[in-house]
Kinemage of the C-alpha trace (Angstrom):
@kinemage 1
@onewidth
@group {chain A} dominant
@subgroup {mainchain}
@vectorlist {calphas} color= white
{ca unk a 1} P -105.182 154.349 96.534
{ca unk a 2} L -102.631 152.169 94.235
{ca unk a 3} L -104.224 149.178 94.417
{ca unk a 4} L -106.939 149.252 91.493
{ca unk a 5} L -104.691 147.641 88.915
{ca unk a 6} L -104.299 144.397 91.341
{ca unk a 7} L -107.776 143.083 91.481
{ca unk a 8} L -108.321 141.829 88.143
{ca unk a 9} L -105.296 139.987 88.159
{ca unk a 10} L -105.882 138.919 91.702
{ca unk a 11} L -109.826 137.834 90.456
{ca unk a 12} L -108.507 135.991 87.249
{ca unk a 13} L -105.640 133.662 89.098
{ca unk a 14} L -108.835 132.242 90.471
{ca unk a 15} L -111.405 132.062 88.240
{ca unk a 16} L -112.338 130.042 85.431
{ca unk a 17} L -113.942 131.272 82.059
{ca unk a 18} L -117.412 130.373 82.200
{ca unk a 19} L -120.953 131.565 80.052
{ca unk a 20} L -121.611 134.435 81.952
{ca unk a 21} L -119.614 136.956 82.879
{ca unk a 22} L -117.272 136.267 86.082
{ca unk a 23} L -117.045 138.518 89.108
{ca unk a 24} L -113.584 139.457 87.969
{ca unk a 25} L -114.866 140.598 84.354
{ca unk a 26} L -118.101 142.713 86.083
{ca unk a 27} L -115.648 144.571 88.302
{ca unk a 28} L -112.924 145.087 86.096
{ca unk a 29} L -115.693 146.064 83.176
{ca unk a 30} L -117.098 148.516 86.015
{ca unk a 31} L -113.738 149.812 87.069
{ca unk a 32} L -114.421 154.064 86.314
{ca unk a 33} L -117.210 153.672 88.694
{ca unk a 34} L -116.051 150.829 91.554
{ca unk a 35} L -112.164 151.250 91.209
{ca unk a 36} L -112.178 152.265 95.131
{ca unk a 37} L -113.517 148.744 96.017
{ca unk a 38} L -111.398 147.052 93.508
{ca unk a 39} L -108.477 148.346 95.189
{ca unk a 40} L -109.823 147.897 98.968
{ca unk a 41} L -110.843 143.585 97.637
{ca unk a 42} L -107.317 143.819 96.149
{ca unk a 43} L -106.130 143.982 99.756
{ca unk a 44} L -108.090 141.162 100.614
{ca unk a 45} L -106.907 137.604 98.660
{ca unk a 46} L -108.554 135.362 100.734
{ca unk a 47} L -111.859 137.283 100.469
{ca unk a 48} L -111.667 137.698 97.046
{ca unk a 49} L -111.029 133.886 96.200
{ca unk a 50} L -114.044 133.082 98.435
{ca unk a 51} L -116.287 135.273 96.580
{ca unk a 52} L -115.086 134.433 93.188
{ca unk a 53} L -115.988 130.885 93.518
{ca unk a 54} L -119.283 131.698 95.541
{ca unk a 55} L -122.761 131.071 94.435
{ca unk a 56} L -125.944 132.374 95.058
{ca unk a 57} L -124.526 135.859 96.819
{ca unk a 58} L -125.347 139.462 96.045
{ca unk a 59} L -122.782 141.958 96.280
{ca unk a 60} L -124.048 145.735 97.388
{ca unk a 61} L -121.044 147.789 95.878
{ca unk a 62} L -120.380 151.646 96.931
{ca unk a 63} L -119.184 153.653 94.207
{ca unk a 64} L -116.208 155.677 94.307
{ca unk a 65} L -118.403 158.692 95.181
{ca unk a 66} L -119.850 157.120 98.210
{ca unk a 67} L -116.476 155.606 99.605
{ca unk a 68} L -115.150 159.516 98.863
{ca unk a 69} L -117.494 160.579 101.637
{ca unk a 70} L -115.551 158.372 103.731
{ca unk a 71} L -111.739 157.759 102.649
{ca unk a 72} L -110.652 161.099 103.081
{ca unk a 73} L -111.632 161.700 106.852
{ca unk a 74} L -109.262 160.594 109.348
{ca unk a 75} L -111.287 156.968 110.094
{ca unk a 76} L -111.148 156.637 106.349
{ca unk a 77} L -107.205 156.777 106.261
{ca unk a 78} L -107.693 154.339 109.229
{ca unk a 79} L -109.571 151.665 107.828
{ca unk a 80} L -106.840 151.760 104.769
{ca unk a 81} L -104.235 150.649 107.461
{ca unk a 82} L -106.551 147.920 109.094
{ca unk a 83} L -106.975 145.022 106.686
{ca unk a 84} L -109.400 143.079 109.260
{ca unk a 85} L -111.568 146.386 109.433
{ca unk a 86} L -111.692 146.230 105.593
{ca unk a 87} L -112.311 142.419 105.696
{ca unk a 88} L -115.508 143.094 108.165
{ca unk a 89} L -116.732 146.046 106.139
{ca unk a 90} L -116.811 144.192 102.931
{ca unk a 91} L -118.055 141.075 104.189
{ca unk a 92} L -121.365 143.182 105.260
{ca unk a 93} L -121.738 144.326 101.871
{ca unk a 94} L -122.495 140.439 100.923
{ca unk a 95} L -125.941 138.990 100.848
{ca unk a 96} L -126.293 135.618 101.488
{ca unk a 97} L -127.554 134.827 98.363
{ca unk a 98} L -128.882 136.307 94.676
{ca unk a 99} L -131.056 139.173 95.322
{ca unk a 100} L -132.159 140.911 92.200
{ca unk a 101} L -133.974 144.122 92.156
{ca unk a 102} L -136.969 142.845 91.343
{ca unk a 103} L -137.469 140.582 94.566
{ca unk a 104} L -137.629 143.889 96.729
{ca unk a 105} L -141.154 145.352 97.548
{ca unk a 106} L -142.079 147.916 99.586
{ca unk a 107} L -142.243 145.718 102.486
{ca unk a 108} L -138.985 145.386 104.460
{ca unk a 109} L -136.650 142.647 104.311
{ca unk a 110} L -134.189 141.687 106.170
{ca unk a 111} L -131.170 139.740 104.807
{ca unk a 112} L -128.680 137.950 106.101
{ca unk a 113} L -125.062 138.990 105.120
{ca unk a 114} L -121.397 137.052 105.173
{ca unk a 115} L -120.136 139.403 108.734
{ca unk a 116} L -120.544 136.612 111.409
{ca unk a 117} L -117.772 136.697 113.304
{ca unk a 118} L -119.076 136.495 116.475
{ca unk a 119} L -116.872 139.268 118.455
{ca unk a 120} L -118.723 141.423 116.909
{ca unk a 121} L -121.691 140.367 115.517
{ca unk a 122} L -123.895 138.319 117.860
{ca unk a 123} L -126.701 137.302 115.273
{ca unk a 124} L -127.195 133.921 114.700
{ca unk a 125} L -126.960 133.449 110.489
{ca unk a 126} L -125.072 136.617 110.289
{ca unk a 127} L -125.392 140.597 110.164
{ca unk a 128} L -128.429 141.831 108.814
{ca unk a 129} L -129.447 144.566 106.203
{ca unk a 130} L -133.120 146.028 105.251
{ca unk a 131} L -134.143 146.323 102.295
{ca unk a 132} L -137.205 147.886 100.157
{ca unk a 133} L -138.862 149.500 97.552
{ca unk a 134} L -139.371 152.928 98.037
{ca unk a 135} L -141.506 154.059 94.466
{ca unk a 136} L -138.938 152.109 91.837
{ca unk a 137} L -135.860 152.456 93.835
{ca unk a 138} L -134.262 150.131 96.303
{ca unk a 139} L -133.170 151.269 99.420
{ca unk a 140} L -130.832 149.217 101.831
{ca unk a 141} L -130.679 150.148 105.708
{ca unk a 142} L -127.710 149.743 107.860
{ca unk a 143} L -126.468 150.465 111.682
{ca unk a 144} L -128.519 153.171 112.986
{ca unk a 145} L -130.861 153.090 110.017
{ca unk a 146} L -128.427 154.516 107.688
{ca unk a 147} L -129.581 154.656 103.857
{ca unk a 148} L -127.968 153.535 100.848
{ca unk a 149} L -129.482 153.584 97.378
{ca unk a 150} L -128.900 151.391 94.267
{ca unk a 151} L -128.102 153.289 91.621
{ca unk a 152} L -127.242 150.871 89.199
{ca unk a 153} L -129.279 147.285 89.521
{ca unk a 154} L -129.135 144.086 88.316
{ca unk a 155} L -125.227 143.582 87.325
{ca unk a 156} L -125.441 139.458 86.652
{ca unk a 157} L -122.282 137.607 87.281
{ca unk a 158} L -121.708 134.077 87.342
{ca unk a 159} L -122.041 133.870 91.182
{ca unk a 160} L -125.046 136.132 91.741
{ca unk a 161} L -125.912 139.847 91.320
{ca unk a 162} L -124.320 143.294 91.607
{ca unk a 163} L -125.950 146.586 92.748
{ca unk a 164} L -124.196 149.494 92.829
{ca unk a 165} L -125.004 151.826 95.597
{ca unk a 166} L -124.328 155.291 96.251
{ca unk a 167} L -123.195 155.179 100.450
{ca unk a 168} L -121.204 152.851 102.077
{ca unk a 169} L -122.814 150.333 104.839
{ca unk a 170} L -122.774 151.324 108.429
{ca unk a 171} L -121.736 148.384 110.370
{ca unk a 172} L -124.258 148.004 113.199
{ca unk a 173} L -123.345 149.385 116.694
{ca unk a 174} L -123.600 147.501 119.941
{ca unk a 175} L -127.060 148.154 121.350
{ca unk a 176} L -125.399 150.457 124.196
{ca unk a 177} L -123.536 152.723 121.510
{ca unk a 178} L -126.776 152.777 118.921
{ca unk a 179} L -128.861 153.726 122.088
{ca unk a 180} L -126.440 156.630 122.380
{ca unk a 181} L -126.446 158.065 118.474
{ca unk a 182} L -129.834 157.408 118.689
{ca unk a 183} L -130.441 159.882 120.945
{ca unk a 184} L -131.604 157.456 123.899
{ca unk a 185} L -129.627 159.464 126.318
{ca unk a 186} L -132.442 158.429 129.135
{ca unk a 187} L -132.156 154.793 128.308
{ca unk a 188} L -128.250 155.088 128.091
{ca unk a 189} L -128.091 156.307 131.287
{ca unk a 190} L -130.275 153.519 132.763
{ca unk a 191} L -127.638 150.811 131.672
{ca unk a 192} L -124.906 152.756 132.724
{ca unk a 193} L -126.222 153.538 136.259
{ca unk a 194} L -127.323 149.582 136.713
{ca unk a 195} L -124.055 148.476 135.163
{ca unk a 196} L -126.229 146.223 132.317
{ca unk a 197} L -123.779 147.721 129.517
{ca unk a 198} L -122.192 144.751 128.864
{ca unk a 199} L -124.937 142.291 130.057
{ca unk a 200} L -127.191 143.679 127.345
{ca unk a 201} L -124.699 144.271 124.628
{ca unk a 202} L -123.050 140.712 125.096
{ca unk a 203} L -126.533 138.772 124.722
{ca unk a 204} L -127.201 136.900 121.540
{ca unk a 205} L -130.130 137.474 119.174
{ca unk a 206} L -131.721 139.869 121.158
{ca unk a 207} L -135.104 142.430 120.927
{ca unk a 208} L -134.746 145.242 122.541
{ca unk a 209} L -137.710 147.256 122.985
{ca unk a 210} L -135.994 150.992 123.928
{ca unk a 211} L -138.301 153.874 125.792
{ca unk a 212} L -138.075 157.443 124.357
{ca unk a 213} L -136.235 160.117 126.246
{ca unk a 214} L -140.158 161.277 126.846
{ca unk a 215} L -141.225 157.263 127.990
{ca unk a 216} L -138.731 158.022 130.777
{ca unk a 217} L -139.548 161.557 131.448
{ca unk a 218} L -143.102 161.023 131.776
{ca unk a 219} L -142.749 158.879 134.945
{ca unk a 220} L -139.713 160.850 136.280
{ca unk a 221} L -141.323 161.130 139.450
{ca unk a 222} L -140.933 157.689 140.307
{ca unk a 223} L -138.054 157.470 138.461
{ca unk a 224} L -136.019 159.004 141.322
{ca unk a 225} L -137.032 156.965 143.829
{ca unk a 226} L -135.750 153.660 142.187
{ca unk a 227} L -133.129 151.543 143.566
{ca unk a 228} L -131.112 150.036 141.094
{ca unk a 229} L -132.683 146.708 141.581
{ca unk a 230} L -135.483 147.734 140.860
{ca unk a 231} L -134.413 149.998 137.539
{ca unk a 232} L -132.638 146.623 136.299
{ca unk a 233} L -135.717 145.159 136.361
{ca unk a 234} L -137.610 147.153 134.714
{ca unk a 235} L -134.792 147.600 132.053
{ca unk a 236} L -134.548 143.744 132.023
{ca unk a 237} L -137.926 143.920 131.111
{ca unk a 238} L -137.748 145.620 127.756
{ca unk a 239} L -134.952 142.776 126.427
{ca unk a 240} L -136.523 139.640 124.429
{ca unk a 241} L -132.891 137.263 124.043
{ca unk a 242} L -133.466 134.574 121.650
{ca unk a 243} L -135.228 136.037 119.489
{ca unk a 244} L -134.490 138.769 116.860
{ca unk a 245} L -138.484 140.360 115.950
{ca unk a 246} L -137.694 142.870 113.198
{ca unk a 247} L -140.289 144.596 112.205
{ca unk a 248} L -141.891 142.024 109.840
{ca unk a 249} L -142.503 139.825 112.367
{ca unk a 250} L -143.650 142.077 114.857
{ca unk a 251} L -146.926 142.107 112.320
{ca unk a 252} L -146.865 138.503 111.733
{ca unk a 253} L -145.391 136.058 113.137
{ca unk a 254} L -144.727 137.334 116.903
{ca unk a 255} L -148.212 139.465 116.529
{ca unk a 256} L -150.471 138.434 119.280
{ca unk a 257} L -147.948 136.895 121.217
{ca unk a 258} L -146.492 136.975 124.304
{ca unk a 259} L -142.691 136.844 124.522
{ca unk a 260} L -140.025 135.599 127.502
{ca unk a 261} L -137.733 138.692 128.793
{ca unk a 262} L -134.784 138.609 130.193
{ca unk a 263} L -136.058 139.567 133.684
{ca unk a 264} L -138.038 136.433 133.458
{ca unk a 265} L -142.021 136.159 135.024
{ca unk a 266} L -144.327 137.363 132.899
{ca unk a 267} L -143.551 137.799 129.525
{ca unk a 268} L -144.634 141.009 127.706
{ca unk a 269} L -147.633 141.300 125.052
{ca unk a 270} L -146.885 142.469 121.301
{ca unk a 271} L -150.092 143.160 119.817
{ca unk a 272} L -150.237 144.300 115.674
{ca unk a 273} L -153.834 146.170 114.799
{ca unk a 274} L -154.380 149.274 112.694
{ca unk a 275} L -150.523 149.181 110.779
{ca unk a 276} L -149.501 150.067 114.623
{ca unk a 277} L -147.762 147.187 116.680
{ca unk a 278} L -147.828 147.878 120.398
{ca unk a 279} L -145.941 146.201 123.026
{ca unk a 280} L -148.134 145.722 126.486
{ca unk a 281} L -149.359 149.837 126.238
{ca unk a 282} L -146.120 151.270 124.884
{ca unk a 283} L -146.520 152.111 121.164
{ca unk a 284} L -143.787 151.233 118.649
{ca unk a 285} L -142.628 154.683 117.323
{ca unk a 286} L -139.338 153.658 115.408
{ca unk a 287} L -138.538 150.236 114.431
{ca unk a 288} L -135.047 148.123 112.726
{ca unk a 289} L -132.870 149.971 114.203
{ca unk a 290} L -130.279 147.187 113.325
{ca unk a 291} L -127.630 146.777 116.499
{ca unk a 292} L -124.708 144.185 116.635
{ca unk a 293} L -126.534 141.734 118.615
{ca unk a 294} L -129.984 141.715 117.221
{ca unk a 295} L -132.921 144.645 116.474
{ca unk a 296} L -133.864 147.873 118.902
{ca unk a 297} L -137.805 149.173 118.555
{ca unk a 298} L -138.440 153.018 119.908
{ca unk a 299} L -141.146 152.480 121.980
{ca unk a 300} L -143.283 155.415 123.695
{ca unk a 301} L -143.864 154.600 127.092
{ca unk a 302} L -141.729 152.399 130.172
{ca unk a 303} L -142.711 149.270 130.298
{ca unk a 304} L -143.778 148.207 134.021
{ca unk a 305} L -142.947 144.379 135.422
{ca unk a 306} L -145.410 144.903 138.437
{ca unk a 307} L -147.701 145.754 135.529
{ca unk a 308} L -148.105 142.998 132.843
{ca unk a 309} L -151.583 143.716 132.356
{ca unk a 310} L -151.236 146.976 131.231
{ca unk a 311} L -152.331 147.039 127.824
{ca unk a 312} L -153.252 149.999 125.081
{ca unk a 313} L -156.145 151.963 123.550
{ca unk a 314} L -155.272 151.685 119.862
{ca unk a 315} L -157.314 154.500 118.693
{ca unk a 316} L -155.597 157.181 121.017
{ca unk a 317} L -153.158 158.938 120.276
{ca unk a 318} L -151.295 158.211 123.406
{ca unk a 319} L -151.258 156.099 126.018
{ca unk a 320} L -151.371 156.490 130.016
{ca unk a 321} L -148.139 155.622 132.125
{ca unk a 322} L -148.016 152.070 133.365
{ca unk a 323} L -146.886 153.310 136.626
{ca unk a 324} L -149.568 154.121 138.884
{ca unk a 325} L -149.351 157.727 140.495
{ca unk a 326} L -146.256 158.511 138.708
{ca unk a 327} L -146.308 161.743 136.495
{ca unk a 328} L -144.004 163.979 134.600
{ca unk a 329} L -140.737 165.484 135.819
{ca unk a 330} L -139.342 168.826 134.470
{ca unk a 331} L -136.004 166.677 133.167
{ca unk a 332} L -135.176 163.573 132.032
{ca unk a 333} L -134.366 160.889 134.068
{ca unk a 334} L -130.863 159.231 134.013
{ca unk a 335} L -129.123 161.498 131.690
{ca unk a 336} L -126.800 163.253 133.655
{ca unk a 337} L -122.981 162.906 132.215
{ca unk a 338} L -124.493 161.167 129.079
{ca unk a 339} L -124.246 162.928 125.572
{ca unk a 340} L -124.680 161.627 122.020
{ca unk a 341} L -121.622 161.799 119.406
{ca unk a 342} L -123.436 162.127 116.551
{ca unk a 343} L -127.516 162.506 115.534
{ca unk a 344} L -127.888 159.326 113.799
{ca unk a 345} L -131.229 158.966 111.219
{ca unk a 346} L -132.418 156.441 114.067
{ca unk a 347} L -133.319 159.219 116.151
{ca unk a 348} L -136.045 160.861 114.433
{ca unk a 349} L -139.615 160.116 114.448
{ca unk a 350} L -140.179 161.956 111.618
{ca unk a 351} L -138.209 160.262 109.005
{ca unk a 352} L -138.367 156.924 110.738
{ca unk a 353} L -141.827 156.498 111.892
{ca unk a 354} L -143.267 152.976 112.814
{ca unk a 355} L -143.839 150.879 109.399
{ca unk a 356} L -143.819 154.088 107.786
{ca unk a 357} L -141.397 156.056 106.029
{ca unk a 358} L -137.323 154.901 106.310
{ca unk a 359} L -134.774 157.270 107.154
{ca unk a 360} L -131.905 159.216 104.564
{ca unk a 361} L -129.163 161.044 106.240
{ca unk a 362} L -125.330 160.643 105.307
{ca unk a 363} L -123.037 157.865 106.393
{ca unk a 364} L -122.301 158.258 110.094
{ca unk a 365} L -118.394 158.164 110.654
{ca unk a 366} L -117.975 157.056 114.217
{ca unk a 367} L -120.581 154.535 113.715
{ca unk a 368} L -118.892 153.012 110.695
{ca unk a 369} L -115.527 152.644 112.157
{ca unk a 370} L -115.871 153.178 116.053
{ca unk a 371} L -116.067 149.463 117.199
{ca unk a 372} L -113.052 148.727 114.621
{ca unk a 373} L -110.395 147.590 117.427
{ca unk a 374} L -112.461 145.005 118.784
{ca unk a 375} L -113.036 143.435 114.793
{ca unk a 376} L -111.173 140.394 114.527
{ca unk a 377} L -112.351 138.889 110.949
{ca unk a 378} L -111.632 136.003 109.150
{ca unk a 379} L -113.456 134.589 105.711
């Protein structure tokens, strides 16, 4: 790019000297490392007057190394064209307000960032991120529980707080589309089949508690047999609206309690005991995965809306089917014609295990810049 020389001038035509350093003098003193996303804010005037007279905001800056993984593929040379993709992409690397290293722990937290526009994010306050301590680094979690890492903490400006990181955000999917690079094919296929796509991905503030590939499996012989009324219940079922319950409120706040669904009637049960949070008998196996229109939890068995009762053993190590007589099929249900385009971190158990471990894995392309037609931003 040729636009790294325009920032600081762009920066200083509105911004006043003041006692600590401004955002123009940080970036411009931090050019060798963040001349990349000097050039893509130089692109962006009313963005960068907004956040030069901002307080209180923290700004998670990719190095040139981390936009590198990005700029030189085909969607990278895309996003250069597409000033409203850039606008959306940088407003998620915003926190609404000063986060300094030292107020992460090794608890997730989940903060609010400046990408609201609502055709295309559906949370109410704006776009999440997670972040937490993992030993004496911070680690911030995107779309499909993509990892970034600060490398370099604590850059004060007069408006907040810098930290440099070392990948660039994914912007969070719809739920349909994280479902998919997730690895979800079963659950995919459900929506498709009912024709819920754009029911579920169009609802605001939403929990959506998604079955395994193996949740769906292990009842696949009743699977077959349902009509789609009855499937869109059940899928109905697993989707809380109103109410975004990341992770840190499944083991507080919303522990214990019993929470509307979509499909209306009884609600379903989350219950937190042991550092495992179950949801009626299903087990919470991979939580935050971050979607456009609220949160998705893994969960490892179907939940059942002629079964409300159903509830778990939380000393086993699994738990029985909440539909009576059914039992295993050789395949999975509901995946027929449905393939994933990439194998996002979201879909392993291993490196994303229940309020456990968080994933790594590098920054997923099409999930970055797949929904960027639809983006229209504006500061």
């Amino acid at each position: 790019m040729h636009l790294t020389t325009l920032l600081p001038l762009a920066l200083a035509s509105v911004t006043a000297a003041q006692n600590t350093m401004s955002l123009s003098a940080v970036l411009t003193a931090n050019n060798k490392t963040l001349s990349t996303l000097n050039g893509l804010l130089a692109t962006q005037p009313a963005l960068v007057t907004a956040l030069s007279s901002a307080q209180g905001i923290t700004i998670l800056a990719p190095s040139n190394d981390a936009f590198s993984k990005i700029l030189s593929t085909s969607a990278g040379m895309a996003l250069e064209k597409d000033p409203s993709m850039i606008t959306a992409l940088l407003q998620y690397h915003v926190l609404n307000g000063s986060v300094p290293a030292s107020a992460f722990t090794t608890s997730a937290q989940f903060i609010p960032t400046l990408l609201t526009n609502t055709s295309f994010s559906n949370v109410t306050g704006g776009q999440v991120v997670m972040g937490m301590l993992s030993g004496k680094t911070v680690e911030v979690f995107s779309g499909l529980k993509e990892k970034s890492t600060v490398t370099t903490a604590d850059i004060m400006f007069s408006g907040g707080v810098v930290h440099i990181i070392d990948t660039v955000l994914t912007i969070p999917l719809s739920a349909s589309a994280s479902a998919i690079d997730s690895q979800l094919i079963a659950l995919a296929g459900a929506l498709t089949r009912t024709s819920l796509v754009t029911t579920v991905d169009s609802l605001k503030d939403v929990t959506i508690f998604a079955p395994s590939n193996k949740a769906f499996q292990n009842i696949g012989s009743a699977a077959g047999s349902l009509t789609n009324d009855q499937l869109s219940g059940i899928l109905e079922y697993h989707v809380i609206a109103g109410t975004v319950g990341y992770s840190s409120l499944l083991t507080s706040g919303l522990a214990n309690e019993t929470l509307p669904t979509v499909l209306g009637g009884e609600g379903v049960a989350i219950l937190s005991v042991d550092k495992k949070v179950f949801v009626n008998s299903a087990q919470v196996v991979i939580t935050d995965i971050i979607v456009a229109n609220g949160v998705m939890h893994v969960i490892d068995n179907v939940l059942n809306p002629s079964n409300t009762t159903a509830s778990p053993v939380p000393t086993a190590t699994s738990q029985a089917v909440a539909f009576a007589g059914a039992s295993a099929a050789p395949e999975t249900p509901f995946t027929s014609g449905i393939s994933a385009t990439t194998t996002a971190p979201s879909a392993s158990t291993m490196t994303a295990a229940a309020f456990g471990g968080m994933p790594s894995g590098a920054v997923g392309m099409a999930a970055l810049f797949g929904a960027g037609a639809a983006i229209i931003v504006g500061y």
